[in-house]
N, C-alpha and C positions, 0 to 999 in steps of 0.2 A: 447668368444670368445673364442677351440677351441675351443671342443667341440674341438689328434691329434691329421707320421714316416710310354719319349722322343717324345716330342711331332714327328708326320710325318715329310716329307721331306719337305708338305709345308710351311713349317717355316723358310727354310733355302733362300727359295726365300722371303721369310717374313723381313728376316734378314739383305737380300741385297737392301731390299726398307727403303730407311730414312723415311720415312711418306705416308700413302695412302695420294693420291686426297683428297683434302677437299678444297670447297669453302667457303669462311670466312663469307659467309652472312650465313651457314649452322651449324656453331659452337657453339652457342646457344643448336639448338639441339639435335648436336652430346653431348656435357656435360650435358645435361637434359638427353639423354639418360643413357650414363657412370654414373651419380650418379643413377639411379635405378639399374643398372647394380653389383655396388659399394656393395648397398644396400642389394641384393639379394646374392651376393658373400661373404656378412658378415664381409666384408674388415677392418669396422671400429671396430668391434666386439677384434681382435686382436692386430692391428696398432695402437689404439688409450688406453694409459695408463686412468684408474680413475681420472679424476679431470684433466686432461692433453689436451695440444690442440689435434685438429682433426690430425690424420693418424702422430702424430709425433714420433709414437714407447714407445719404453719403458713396455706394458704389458707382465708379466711374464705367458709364457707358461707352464705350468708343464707338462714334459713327461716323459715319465720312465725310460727315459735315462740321467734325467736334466733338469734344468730350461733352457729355449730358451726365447732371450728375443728380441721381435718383434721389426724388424728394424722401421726407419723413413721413408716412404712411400710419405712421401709429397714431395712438387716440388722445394725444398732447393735445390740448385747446387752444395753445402756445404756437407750436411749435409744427406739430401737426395735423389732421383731420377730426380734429375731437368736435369742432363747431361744426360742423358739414351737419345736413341733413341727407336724410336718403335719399332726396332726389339730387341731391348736390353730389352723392358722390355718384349715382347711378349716371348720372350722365357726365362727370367726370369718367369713370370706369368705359361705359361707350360710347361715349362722344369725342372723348379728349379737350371737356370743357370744364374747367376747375372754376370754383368761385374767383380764385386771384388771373383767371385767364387760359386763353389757348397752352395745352399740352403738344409736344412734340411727340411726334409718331413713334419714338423709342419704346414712347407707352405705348403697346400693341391695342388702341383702342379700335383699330381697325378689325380685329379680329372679334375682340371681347363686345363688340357691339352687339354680339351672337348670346351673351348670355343671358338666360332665362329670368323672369321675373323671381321665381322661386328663389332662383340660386344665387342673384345680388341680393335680393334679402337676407338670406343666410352670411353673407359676405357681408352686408356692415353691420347685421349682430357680434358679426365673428370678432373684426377690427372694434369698434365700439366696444364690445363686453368681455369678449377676451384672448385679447393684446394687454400689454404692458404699455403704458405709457413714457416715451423717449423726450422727457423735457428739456433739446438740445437742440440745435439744428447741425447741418451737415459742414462741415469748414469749407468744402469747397460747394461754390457756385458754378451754375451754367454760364458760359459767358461765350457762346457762338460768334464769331467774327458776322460781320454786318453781309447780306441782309439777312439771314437767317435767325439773327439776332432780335428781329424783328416779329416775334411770337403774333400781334395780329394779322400778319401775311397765312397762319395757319386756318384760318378762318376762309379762305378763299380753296386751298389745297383739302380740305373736308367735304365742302360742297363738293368737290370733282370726285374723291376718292374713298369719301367713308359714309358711306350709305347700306351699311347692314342694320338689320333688324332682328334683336332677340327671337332663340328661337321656340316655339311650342314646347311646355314643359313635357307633354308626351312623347316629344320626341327625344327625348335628353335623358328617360329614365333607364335602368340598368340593363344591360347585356345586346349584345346585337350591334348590326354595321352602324345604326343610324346613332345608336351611343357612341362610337367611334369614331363618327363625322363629328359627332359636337365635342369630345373630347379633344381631338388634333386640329380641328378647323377654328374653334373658338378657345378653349379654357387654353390649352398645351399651345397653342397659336405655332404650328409647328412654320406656316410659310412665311413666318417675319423673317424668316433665316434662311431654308430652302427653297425658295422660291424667287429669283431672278426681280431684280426693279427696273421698271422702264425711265427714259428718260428724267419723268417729275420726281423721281423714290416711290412711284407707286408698285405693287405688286403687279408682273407679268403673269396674268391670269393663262396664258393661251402656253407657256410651262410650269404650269402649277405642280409645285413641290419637286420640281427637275434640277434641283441646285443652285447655287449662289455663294459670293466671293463675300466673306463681313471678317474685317479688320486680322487680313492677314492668312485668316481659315478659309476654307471649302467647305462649306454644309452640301451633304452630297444628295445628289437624287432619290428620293424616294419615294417614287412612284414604282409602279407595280413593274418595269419597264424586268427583262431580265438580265439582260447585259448593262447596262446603265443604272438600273436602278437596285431596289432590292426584291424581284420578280424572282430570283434563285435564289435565296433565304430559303427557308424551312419557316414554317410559324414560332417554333421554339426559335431559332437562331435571333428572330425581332424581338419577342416578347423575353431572351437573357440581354440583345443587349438596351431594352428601355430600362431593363430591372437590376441590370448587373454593370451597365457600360460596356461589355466584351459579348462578342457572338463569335466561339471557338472556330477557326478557319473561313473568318468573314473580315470582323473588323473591330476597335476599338477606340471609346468614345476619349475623348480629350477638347481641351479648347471650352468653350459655350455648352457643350454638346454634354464633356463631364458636369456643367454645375447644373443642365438637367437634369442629369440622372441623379445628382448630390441631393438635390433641395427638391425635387418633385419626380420625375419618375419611377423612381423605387418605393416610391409611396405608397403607390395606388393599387389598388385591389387584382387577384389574377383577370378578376370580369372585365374589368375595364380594360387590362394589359391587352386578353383577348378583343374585346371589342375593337381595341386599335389597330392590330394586327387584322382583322376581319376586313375594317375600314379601308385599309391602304391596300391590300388586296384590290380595291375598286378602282383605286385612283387611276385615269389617264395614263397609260406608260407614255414617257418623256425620254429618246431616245440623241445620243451623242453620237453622232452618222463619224466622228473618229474614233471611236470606238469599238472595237470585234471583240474582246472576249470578256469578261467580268473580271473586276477588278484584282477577285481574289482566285484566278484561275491561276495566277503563276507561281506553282504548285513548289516546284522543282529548285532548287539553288544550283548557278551555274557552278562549275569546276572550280577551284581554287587550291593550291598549293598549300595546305592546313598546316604544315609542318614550320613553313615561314611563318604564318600569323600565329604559331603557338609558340616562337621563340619569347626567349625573355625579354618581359618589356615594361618600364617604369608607369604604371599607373597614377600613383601620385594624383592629387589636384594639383601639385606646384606645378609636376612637367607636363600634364596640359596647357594650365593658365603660360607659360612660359615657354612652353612648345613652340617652335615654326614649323613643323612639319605640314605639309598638306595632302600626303600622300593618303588617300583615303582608308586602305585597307591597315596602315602604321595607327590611324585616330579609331576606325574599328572598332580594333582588335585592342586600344589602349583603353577606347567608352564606353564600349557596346556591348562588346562578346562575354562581358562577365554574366549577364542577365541574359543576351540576346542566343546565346553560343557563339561559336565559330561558326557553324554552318548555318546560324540565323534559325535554327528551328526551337528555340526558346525552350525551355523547361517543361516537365513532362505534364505538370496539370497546369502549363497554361497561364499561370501567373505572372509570367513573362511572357510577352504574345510570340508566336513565332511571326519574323518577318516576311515566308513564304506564306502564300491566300492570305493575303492581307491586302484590303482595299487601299490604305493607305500608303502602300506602296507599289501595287499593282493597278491602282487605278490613272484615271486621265491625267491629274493631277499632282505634281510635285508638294504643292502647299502643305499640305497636313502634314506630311513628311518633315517638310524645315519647319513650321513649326512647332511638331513637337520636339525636337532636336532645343531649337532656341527657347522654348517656354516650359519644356515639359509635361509630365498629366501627373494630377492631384485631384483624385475623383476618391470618395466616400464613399461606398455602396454596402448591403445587406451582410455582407460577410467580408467586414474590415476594408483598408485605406488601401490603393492602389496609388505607386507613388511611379514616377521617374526622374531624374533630376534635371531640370534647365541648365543647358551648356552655354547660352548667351553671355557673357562676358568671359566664359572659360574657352568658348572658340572662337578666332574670329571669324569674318565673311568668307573667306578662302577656304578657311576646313570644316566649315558648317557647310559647304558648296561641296568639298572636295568626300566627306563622308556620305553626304547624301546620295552624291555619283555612284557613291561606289555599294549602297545601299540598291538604289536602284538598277544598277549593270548587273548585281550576282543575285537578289533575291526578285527582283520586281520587273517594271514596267523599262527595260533600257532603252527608248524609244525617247525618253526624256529627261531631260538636262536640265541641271541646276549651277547658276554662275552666282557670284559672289556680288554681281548688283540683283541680281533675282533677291536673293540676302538681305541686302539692305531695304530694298523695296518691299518685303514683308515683313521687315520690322517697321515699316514707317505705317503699315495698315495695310498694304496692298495700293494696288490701281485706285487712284481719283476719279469717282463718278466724273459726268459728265458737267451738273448743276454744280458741284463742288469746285471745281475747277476754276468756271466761267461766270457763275453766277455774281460775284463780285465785278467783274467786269463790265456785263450786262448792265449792271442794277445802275452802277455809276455813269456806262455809254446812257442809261435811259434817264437819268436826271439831269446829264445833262442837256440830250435831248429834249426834256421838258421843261427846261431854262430857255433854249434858244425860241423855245418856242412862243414863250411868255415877252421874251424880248424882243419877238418879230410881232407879236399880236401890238406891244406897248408901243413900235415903232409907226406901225400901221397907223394905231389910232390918233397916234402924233401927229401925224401925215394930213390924216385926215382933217382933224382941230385945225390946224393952219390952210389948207384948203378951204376950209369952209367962214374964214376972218376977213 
């Protein structure tokens, strides 16, 4: 859950209606609807903390600006949205305007602005009538460092950047590309994640769904590109891994990308699956000009000495955790190769991915690599738990660097290199945007600047008064 920072005018008659028409023998279906609805918009992916009830808040967003930590969604009157009307949450949901104030773009209202009138009615039958009420609130608050912290500055950043308009309920009904566009473009909001932000954290429209850096991960391109993107897929290969997290000799989901699949895309029906796959098929190929072969082309594992890596060697968690070694192929062969193999071609169905054609390691990018190394993947899917285990406090920087090297020289991409600040610098989130950085700096050069300025006009008029005595 994300996985990421005004709706039309028909909202505003939206806004003056307390509730559409609903006949109460039809309310059933309207919430059978909204929870698929729910589902496919990822709602619980966010709203809902680890081990916590449904939609009661509490999960920590990391964004580059701060932790945002997802309000209480359920139908508490207290505590969460149980007082709202539908026009309050409808332009809540695509506006990013809540009765208590500006929402921060975490909330993908930017996307959701695209959803149907039909289909947010279904959506607050669904939360209103059936959800569970959460009489609690979240322990932890947002507390963004200043100016960010400053939620009506969002109100300026909307006019510029969130001007989608719900789309036509005909275009949004079953089967087909154009279902496809409104499932990934609006409910799945897939570009809050793949899709690159420019300077303000606005979405880079001109590489739409060509990839992007979010708290440490690579969401990777995908656009129809075939070297870059996922243009060499199979249909099947996309629609196992929305449904499963895994596409056999492609790549495997982890990070943001597993608690889609966990809480919403294995949901959804084959129609839609296909509709999506139909959809991105269209999209713009979005091409990495350092890029020549597809990420899961490097088929092959180089050479290696199998007889050394299969001596005896103390696996233990102690001789990890207590380990100095950094020799890559000694940590391996001591973490890796019981699931991975020795020659990195994983187990025979697959359950253990093999690390040859594997995007994650053959592609442009080291990240996914260390971070699944330091966090691990805990994805749920259709046919049981897929787990691996977090080595973060069991390696440190140096053999989290030194496995990954050695990951990458024999099965992957050896073109590129991972050091032990790279390491640390993706446990810290990744690279600091540019607004994240400086924007404190700015905010305090420009008040002050508007002090001096106040005190040059105050001087002035001083000047003046006694001139004129």
């Amino acid at each position: 859950m994300t996985r990421s920072l005004i709706a039309g005018l028909g909202l505003l008659t939206l806004a003056a209606i307390p509730h559409f028409a609903m006949a109460q023998d039809g309310t059933d279906d309207f919430i059978k609807k909204g929870a698929y609805i729910a589902r496919a918009a990822d709602c619980m992916a966010c709203h809902t903390n680890p081990g916590g009830k449904d939609y009661g808040g509490g999960y920590v967003i990391s964004s580059p600006l701060g932790d945002i930590i997802a309000s209480n969604i359920s139908p508490s009157k207290t505590y969460g949205i149980g007082n709202w009307t539908e026009g309050q949450f409808a332009q809540a949901v695509r506006e990013g305007v809540a009765p208590e104030g500006n929402l921060y773009p975490a909330m993908p209202y930017t996307s959701y602005s695209g959803i149907s009138d039909a289909d947010i009615h279904a959506l607050y039958v669904y939360f209103m009538q059936g959800t569970a009420p959460v009489d609690e609130a979240p322990v932890k608050k947002t507390n963004l460092p200043f100016p960010f912290s400053q939620r009506w500055l969002m109100a300026g950043w909307n006019v510029l950047y969130a001007s989608g308009k719900p789309m036509p309920a005909a275009t949004t009904q079953e089967g087909g590309a154009k279902r496809g566009e409104y499932l990934v473009n609006v409910l799945a909001h897939c570009s809050t994640c793949h899709t690159p932000r420019n300077i303000a954290m606005s979405e880079d429209q001109s590489r739409f769904l060509g990839g992007a850096d979010l708290g440490g991960w690579h969401a990777p391109n995908i656009t129809s590109d075939p070297v870059s993107g996922i243009g060499g897929w199979s249909d099947e290969d996309i629609k196992s891994y929305l449904r499963d997290g895994s596409a056999h000799g492609k790549s495997q989901a982890a990070g943001g990308m597993a608690e889609a699949v966990e809480h919403s895309l294995r949901h959804l029906t084959d129609s839609d699956l296909t509709s999506i796959v139909e959809y991105l098929r269209t999209v713009k190929p979005v091409r990495d000009p350092n890029q020549k072969a597809p990420g899961f082309s490097f088929s092959t594992p180089k050479l290696a000495d199998l007889a050394k890596l299969d001596a005896p060697i103390d696996r233990s968690p102690d001789a990890m955790t207590l380990g100095t070694s950094t020799n890559g192929a000694e940590l391996y062969t001591g973490a890796c190769a019981s699931c991975h193999q020795l020659n990195g071609q994983g187990t025979h169905d697959q359950f253990y991915p093999s690390l040859t054609s594997n995007t994650i390691v053959g592609g442009p990018t080291s990240q996914n690599l260390v971070m699944a190394i330091l966090k691990g993947v805990d994805r749920a899917t259709n046919n049981g738990t897929v787990a691996m285990p977090a080595f973060e406090g069991q390696l440190n920087n140096e053999q989290v660097a030194a496995v990954a090297n050695y990951v990458l020289s024999r099965f992957g991409n050896d073109a590129l290199h991972v050091s032990a600040s790279d390491v640390e610098l993706l446990k810290r989130g990744g690279p600091k945007p540019f607004i994240a950085r400086y924007a404190h700096s700015m905010s305090v050069a420009g008040i002050a600047a508007a002090g001096l300025f106040v005190l040059i006009i105050i001087f002035l008029l001083a000047r003046r008064k006694v001139a004129t005595r």
